[in-house]
C-alpha positions in Angstrom: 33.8 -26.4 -98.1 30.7 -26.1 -100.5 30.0 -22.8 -101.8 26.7 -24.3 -99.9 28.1 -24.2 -96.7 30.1 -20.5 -97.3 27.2 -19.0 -98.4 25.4 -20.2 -95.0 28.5 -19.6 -92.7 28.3 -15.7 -94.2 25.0 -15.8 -93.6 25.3 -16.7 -89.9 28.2 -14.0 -89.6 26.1 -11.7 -91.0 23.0 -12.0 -88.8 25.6 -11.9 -86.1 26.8 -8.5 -87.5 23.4 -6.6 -87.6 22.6 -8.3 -83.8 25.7 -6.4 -82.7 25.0 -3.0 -84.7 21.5 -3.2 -82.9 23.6 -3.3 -79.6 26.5 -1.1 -80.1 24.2 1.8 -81.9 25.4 4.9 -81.3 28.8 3.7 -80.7 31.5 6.0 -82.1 33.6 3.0 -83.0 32.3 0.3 -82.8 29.0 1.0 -84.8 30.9 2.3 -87.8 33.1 -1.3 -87.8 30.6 -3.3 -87.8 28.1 -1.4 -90.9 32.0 -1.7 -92.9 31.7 -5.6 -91.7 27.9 -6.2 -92.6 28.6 -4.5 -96.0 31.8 -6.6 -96.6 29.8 -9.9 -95.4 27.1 -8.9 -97.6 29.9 -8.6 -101.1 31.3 -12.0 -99.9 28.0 -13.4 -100.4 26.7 -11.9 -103.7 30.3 -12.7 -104.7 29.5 -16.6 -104.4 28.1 -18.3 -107.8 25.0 -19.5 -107.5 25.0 -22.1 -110.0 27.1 -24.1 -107.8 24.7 -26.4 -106.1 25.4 -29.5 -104.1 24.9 -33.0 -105.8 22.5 -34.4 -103.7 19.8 -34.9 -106.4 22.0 -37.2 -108.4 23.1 -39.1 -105.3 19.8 -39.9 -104.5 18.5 -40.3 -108.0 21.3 -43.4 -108.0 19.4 -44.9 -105.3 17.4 -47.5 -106.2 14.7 -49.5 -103.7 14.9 -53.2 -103.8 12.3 -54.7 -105.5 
């Protein structure tokens, strides 16, 4: 998996997290769970480098139309 496609899997987990602290708001378990989840989703994806960038430029870059 591409650090790509983790940082946008977290992402996905994460807007997930904040639907279901919306829903589960005053809670008394599950609403403290799920701010411990959204602030351990958000370190997961600061954590990621983001130098690390897909290859598609060079791919295509290689591709040359027939002339």
């Amino acid at each position: 998996m591409t650090t790509r496609s983790q940082r946008d899997a977290l992402k996905v987990q994460l807007l997930d997290t904040r639907r279901m602290k919306e829903l589960a708001a005053g809670h008394p378990l599950m609403a403290p769970a799920l701010e411990e989840r959204e602030k351990d989703l958000q370190a997961q994806i600061h954590a990621l480098p983001l130098e690390d960038k897909e290859r598609t430029t060079d791919v295509l870059k290689d591709l040359k139309p027939d002339a």
